[in-house]
Structures are given as C-alpha cells and as structure tokens.
N, C-alpha and C positions, 0 to 999 in steps of 0.2 A: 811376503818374503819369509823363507824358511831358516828356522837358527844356524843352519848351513852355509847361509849365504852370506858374504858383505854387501855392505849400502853401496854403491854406485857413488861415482862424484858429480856434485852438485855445485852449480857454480852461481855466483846472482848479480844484476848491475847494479851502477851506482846508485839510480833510482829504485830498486828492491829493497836497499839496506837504508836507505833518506827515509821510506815509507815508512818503517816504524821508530822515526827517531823523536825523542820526547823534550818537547823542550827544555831548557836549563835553569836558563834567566828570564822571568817574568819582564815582556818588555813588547814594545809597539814595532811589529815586524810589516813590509810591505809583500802582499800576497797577489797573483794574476790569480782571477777568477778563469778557474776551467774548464767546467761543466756545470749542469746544474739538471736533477731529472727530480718530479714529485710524484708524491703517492698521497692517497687518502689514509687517514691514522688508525689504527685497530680498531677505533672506536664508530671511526666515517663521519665524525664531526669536524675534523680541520684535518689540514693538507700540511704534510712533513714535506720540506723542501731539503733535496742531500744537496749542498755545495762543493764540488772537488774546489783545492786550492794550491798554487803550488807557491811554496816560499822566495821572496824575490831578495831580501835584503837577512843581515846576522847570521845568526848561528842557525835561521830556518830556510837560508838559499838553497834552494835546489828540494826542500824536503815536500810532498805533493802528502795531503791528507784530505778526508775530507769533514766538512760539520754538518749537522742536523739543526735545522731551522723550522720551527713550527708554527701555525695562524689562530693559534689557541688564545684564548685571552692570557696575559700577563707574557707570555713571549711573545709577539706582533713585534714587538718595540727593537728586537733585536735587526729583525727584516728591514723594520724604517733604518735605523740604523745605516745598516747594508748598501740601503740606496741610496740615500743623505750623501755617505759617503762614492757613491759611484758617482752621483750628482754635485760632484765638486761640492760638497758640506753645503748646499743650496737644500731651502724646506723644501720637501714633497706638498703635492695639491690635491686636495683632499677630492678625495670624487675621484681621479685622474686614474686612469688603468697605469699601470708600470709593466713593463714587460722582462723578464729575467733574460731573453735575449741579448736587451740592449748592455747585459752587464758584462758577457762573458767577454773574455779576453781583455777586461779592464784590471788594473791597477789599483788598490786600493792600501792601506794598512790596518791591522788587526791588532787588536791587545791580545796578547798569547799568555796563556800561564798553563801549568799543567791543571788539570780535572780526572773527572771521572765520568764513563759513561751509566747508562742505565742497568750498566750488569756490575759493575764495578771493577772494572777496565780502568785504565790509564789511557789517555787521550792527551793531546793540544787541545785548549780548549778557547775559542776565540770569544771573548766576554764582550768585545765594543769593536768598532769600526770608528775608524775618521779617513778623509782625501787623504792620498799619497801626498807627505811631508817634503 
C-alpha cells in the first residue's frame, strides 16, 4: 500500500474477535475438544500435541483457542489428565493405547488462568482438567 492510499474496510466475526480473548477470572470453564493434530518436537525426542478448544460455559463460551501438550517427562501428567477427564475421571490402564480420536468432540472442564507462551505471549492457559461438572 502506497501513503496515497486508504486501508480498505475490514470487517471480522464473532468468532475472530472470541479467538483472541484472554481470560479474566481464573476459574474451571467447560471446553468441547475440536481438533487435535501432532508433530515431533525440535529436538525429535517427544511429540507436541496442539489441542483446538472451544469454550462451552462463563466468560470463555464461545472463545475457540488452542493448547500445547507435550510426552516429554514432567508434562505426560497433563495429557493423563486430559484423558482421566474425557474418561469420566476413571484411571487410565497402564499398557492400554488411547487414542485422541476417541476425545474429539467431547466435553470436558479446564482450569483456565491466564499464562504465558514460549515467546512471552499472553495465552488461556489450561493447568488441570476434570469430567464436565
């Protein structure tokens, strides 16, 4: 664009403007899992799982983000988590394949507070899962 010219109008939906809303009140929101695709990590030692999620209940209905999940030692715990909760808060069996298929389009609740990403970003940041309340 040349200093000549005006911008164009630009217009965005509801969902555009939800996408970057930051939570307010730290607090247990209910989230439908939406997607879910992985990659192997920079380092090719564990697999990053991105979770899209879209807000089902409070101040984050309607808001769609997503989180970073990793198989790294000391974050796994979060993933069990993940599934605990997709498994009605029933233990996981050890040995047992899980498959992230069987999650999408489920129901779950998330503890939300804000965070920071790895660049130092502002994010939702989902700390814990439990069954939808």
């Amino acid at each position: 664009m040349s200093e000549n010219q005006e911008a164009g109008l630009i217009s965005f939906s509801d969902a555009d403007i939800k996408a970057g809303y930051l939570v307010q009140e730290p607090s247990w929101y209910d989230y439908k899992i939406l997607t879910c695709r992985e990659n192997l990590s920079k380092k090719g030692t564990s697999t990053n799982y991105f979770v899209s999620l879209r807000g089902e209940s409070g101040e984050m209905n309607g808001v769609e983000f997503q989180i970073m999940l990793n198989t790294s030692e000391g974050f796994r715990g979060k993933i069990i988590r993940l599934f605990q909760a997709a498994n009605g808060g029933n233990e996981l069996t050890a040995g047992k394949p899980y498959n992230w298929k069987d999650v999408i389009g489920l129901t779950i609740s998330g503890y939300t507070q804000r965070g920071l990403d790895q660049n130092g970003n502002s994010i939702n940041d989902v700390s814990d899962f439990r069954p939808k309340q």
